[in-house]
C-alpha positions in Angstrom: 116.7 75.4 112.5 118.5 75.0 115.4 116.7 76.3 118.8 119.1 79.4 119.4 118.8 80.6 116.2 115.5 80.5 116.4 115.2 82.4 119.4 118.0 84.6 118.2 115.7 85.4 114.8 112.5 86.2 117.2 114.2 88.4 119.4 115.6 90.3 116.3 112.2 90.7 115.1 110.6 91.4 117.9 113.5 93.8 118.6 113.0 95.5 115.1 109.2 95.7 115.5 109.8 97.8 118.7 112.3 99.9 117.3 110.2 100.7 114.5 107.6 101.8 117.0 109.9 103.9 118.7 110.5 105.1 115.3 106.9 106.4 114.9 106.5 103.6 112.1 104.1 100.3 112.4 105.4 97.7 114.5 105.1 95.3 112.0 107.1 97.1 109.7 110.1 96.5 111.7 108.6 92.7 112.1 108.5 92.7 108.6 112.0 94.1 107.5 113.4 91.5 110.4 111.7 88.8 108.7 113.2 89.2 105.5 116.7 90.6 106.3 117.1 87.2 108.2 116.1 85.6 105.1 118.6 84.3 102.9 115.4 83.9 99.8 113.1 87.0 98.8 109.5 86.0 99.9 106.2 86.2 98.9 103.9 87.9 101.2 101.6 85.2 102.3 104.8 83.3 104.0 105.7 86.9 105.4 102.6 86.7 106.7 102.5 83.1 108.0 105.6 83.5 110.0 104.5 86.6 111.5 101.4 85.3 112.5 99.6 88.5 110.6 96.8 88.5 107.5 98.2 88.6 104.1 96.3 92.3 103.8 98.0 93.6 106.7 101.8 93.1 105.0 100.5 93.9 101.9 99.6 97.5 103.2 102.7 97.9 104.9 104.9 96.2 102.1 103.7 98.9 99.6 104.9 101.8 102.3 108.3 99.8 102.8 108.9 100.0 99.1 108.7 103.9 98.8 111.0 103.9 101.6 113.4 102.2 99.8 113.5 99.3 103.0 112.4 96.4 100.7 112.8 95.3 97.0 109.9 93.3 95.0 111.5 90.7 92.8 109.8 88.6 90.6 110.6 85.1 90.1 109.8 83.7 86.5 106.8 81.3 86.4 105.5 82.6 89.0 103.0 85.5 89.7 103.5 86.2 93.4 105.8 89.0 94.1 108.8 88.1 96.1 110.4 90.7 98.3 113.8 91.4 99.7 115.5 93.7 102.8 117.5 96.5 101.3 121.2 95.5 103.4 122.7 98.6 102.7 121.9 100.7 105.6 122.7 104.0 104.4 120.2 103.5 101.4 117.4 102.5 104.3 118.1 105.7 106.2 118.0 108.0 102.8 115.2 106.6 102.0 113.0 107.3 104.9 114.8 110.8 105.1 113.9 111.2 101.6 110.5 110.0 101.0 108.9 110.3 104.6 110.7 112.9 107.0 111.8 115.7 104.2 108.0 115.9 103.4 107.3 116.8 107.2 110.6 118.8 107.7 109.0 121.0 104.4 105.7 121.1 106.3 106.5 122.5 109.1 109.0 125.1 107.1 106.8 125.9 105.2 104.6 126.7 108.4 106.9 128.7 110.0 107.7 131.3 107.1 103.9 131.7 106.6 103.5 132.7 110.4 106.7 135.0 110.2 105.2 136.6 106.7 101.9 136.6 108.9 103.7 138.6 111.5 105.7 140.8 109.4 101.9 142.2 107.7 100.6 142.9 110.7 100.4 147.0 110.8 103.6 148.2 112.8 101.4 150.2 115.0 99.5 147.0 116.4 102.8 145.0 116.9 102.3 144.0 120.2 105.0 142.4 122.7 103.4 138.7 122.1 104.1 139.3 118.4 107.5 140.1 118.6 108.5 137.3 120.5 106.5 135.1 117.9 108.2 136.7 114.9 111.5 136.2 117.1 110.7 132.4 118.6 109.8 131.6 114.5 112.9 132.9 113.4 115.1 130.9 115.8 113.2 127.6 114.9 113.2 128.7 111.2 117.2 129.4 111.2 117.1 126.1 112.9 114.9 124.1 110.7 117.2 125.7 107.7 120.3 124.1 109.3 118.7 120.6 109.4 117.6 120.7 106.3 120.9 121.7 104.8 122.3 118.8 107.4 119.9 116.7 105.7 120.3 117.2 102.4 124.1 116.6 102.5 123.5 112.7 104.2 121.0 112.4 101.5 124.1 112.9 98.9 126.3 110.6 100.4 126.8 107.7 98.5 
């Protein structure tokens, strides 16, 4: 491979790896993703590995997240017993999927947190309201109208084809 492409493939990895940091994901799942978008063959994970410079476990672990996510694809090849896998290139399928399979199920935690302090709130005896419990019941609301909005925001990018 020709030396600026070389470098142009590390920096995209290394660029990827540091995104998905940013991200609040592994590093090496953006490593890994770079590795095999820039990969014109699906591969198995012991090369992912090898040119990553990272134990066979170690992609393993993070392949089997990547999947849910819908960032990767395992292929199978016939004759053979590895698993290959390939970068999902439609971006808008990457982004679903992580909205789908990893961020709704927080967004729905922290919902779900919310309405259980404002029901909290709303039993407490009227008499022993007290000025810190309306302003909770009226800082939950605004984050729970909030919340409501994105989730309705999401839920429409999620059906976009």
């Amino acid at each position: 491979m020709n030396d600026e492409l070389v470098k142009i493939r590390e920096d995209l990895i290394q660029g990827l790896g540091r995104f998905s940091a940013f991200a609040g994901f592994n590093k090496i799942i953006g490593q890994i993703y770079g590795v095999l978008y820039l990969s014109s063959e699906p591969l198995a994970l012991g090369l992912i590995g090898e040119q990553l410079e990272v134990s066979k476990g170690n992609i393993s672990l993070n392949v089997r997240s990547m999947e849910q996510w819908g960032l990767i694809r395992k292929l199978n090849k016939k004759g053979d017993r590895r698993d290959y896998y390939e970068a999902e290139t439609d971006f808008w399928k990457v982004i679903r999927g992580i909205l789908y399979s990893r961020d709704k199920k927080e967004i729905d935690y922290t919902m779900n947190t919310i309405s259980d302090g404002i029901a909290a709130i709303a039993d407490i005896d009227q008499a022993e309201k007290s000025d810190e419990a309306i302003f909770y019941r009226e800082r939950l609301a605004h984050m729970q109208t909030f919340g409501n909005t994105l989730d309705v925001m999401a839920k429409a990018f999620l059906a976009l084809e």
